[in-house]
C-alpha positions in Angstrom: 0.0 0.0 0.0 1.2 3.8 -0.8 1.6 4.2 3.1 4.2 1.6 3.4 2.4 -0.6 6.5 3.0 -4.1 6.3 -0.1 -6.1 5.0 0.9 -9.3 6.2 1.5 -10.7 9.9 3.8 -13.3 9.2 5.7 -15.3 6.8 2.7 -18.2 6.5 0.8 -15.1 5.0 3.5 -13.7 2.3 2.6 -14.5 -1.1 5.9 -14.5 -3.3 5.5 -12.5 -6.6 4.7 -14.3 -9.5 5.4 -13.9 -13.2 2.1 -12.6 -13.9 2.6 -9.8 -11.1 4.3 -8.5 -13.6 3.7 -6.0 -15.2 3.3 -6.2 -18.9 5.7 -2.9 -19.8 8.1 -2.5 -17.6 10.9 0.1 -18.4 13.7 0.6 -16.5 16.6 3.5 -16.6 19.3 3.2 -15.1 20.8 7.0 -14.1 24.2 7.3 -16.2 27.1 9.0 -14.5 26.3 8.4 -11.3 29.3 6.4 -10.2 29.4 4.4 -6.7 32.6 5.2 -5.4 31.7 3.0 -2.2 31.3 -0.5 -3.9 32.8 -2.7 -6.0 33.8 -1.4 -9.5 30.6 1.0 -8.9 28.1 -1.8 -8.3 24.5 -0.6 -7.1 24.1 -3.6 -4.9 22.6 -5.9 -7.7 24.2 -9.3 -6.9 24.0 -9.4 -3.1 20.2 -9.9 -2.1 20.0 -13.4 -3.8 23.1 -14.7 -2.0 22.0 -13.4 1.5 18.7 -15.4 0.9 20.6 -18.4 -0.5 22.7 -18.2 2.6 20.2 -18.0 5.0 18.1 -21.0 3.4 22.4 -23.0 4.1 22.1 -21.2 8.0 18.6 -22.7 8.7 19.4 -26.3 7.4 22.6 -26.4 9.7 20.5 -25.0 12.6 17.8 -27.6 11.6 20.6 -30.8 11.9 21.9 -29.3 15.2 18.4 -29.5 16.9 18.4 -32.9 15.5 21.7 -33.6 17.0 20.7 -31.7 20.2 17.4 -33.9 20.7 19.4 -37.3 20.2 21.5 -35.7 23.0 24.6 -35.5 20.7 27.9 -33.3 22.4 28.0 -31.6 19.5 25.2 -29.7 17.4 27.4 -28.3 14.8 26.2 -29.6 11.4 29.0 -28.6 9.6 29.2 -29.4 5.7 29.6 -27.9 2.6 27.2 -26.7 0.3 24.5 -28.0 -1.4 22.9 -30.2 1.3 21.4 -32.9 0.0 19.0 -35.3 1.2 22.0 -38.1 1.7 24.1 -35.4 3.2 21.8 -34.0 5.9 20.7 -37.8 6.9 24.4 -38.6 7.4 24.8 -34.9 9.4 21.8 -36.5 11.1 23.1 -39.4 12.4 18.6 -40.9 11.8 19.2 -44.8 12.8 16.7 -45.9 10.2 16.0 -48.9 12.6 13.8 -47.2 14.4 11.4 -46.0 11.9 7.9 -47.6 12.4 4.7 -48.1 10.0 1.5 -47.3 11.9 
């Protein structure tokens, strides 16, 4: 909304922006000689929003195998790993003993 409140409560709430929110001319300037002196060859912070997001979505998968850890009263929570997780990767960090999985 034009006076910049927040519309939604929580993060359950948020839609993400789709394609079709789009709209369907878009025209975008950039302003010419306006260097950025503070960054980067001039870079206007173009780059850096996706990899905060990618590293927070890496932050909350290592804080997710630690809880595991912590609940199977490991010593050590720290998850540790390199990028990308994967499914084989976060069982092993896991330490699940598949033995005790049950069918009800």
């Amino acid at each position: 909304p034009a006076t910049g409140r927040a519309v939604t409560n929580n993060t359950w709430e948020y839609k993400v922006p789709y394609s079709r929110d789009i709209p369907v001319d878009l025209r975008v300037t950039l302003l010419k000689d306006r260097p950025n002196e503070n960054f980067s060859l001039g870079s206007k912070v173009v780059g850096e929003p996706p990899l905060i997001l990618a590293e927070a979505a890496l932050l909350a998968l290592q804080n997710c195998i630690g809880e595991v850890r912590r609940q199977q009263n490991y010593e050590s929570t720290y998850a540790g790993g390199d990028a990308p997780f994967t499914v084989e990767k976060i069982t092993l960090a896991c330490d699940i003993d598949t033995s005790k999985f049950t069918v009800v």
